[in-house]
C-alpha positions in Angstrom: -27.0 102.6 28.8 -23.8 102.4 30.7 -25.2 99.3 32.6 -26.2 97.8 29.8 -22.3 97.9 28.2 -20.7 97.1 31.4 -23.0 94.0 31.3 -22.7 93.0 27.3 -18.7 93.4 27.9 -18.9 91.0 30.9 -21.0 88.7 28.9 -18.3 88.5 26.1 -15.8 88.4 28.6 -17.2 85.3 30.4 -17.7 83.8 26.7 -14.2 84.5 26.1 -13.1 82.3 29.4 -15.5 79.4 28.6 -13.9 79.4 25.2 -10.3 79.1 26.3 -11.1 76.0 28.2 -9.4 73.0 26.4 -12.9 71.3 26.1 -15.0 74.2 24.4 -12.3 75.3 22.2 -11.4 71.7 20.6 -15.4 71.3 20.5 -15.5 74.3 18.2 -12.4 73.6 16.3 -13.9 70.6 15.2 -17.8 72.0 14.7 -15.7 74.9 12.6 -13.9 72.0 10.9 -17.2 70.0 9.8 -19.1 72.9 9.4 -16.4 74.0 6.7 -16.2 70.3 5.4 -19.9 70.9 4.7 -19.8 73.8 2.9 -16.8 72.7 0.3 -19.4 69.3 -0.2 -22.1 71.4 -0.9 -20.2 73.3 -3.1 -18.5 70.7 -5.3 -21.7 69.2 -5.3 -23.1 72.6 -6.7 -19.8 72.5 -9.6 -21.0 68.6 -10.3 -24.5 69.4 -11.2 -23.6 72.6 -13.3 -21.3 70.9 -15.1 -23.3 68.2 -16.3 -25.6 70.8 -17.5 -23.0 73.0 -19.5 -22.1 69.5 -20.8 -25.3 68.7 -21.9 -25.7 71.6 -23.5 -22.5 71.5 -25.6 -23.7 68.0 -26.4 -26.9 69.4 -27.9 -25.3 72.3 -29.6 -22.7 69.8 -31.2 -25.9 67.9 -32.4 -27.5 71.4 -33.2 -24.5 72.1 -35.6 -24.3 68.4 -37.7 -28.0 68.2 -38.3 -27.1 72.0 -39.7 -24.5 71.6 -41.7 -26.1 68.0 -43.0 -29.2 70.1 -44.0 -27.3 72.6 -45.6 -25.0 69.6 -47.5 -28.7 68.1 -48.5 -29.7 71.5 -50.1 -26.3 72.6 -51.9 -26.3 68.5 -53.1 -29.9 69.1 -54.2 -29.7 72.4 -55.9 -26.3 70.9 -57.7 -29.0 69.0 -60.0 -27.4 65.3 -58.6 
């Protein structure tokens, strides 16, 4: 078990080297960069599509509400005896 740790930490610490050099590390800025870019797309994207739903629905519930109240306008005008 001992082996095995000695080996996992020289591992990480041979990763850690390799990421220092200039090359590797601006590589990985700019995959961390994109890779963030993609994410806050993905998610405005996500805000876009839910918000044309909630608008659609408020559209329908609007509608919802006139026919109401223009059935209930119809009833009171036809119970008045006009």
């Amino acid at each position: 078990m001992a082996s095995f740790i000695r080996y996992a930490l020289a591992k990480l610490r041979e990763t850690g080297t390799k990421l220092k050099e200039p090359a590797l590390s601006h590589a990985f800025d700019h995959w961390a960069a994109d890779t963030a870019s993609a994410q806050h797309d993905a998610a405005w994207g996500a805000l876009q599509a839910q918000s044309k739903t909630l608008e659609a629905q408020l559209r329908q519930a609007r509608f919802e509400n006139k026919k109401g109240t223009m059935l209930h306008v119809a009833q009171v005008i036809g119970t008045d005896g006009h």
